[in-house]
N, C-alpha and C positions, 0 to 999 in steps of 0.2 A: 086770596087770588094767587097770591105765588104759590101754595102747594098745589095747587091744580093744574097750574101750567107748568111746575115739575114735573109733577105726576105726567102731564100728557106730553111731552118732552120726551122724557124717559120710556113709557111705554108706549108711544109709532114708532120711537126711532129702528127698533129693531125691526119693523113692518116696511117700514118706508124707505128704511137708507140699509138694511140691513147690519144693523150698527150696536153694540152694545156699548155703554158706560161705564165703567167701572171707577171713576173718580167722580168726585163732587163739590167743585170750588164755592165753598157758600162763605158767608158773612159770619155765620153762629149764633145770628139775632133770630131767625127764623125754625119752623116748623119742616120746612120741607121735604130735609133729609131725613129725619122719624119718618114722615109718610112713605120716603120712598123705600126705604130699609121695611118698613112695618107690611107694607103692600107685595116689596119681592116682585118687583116688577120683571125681571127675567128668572124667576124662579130659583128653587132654593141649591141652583150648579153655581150660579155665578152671584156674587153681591159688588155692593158702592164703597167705596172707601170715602171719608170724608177727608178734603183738604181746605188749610185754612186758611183765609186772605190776610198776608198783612199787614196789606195795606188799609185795609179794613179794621186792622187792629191795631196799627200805627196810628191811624186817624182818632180814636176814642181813646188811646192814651195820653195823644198828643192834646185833645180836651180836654182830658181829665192834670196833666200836669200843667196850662196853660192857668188851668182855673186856681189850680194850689200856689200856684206864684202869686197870683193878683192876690187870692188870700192872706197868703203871708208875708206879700211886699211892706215897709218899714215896720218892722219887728227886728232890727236892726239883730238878728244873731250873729254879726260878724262884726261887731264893732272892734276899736283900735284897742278898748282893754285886755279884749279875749284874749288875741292873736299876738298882743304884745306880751301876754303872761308866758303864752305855748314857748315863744321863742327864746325867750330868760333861762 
């Protein structure tokens, strides 16, 4: 459903608003920019540039390192021996 409503997003906009796109704020989880690059939707003068959200990529980092904590929470790699040897 989202590359179709790219796709048709993309190709009125220049019918109806007289408007081209030339950027493409997507997520990077999706299809939609291949379609719309693949299709040419304003033909082969102008293209899309993709740009990337990252807030969207902030968010599944932030997953991703939330999870690696609770994983390797008491596994004590900082205990008093370590840090007292470093300091000697």
């Amino acid at each position: 459903m989202e590359v179709a409503g790219a796709l048709s997003i993309f190709q009125r906009s220049q019918s109806l608003y007289n408007v081209r796109y030339t950027k493409y704020l997507g997520d990077g989880d999706s299809k939609a920019f291949t379609s719309i690059v693949e299709n040419k939707v304003y033909g082969d003068h102008c293209s899309v540039e993709k740009l990337e959200c990252i807030g969207h990529v902030m968010k599944r980092m932030g997953t991703r390192l939330r999870r690696l904590k609770t994983k390797m929470r008491g596994q004590n790699f900082l205990t008093e021996s370590l840090y007292a040897e470093e300091i000697d």
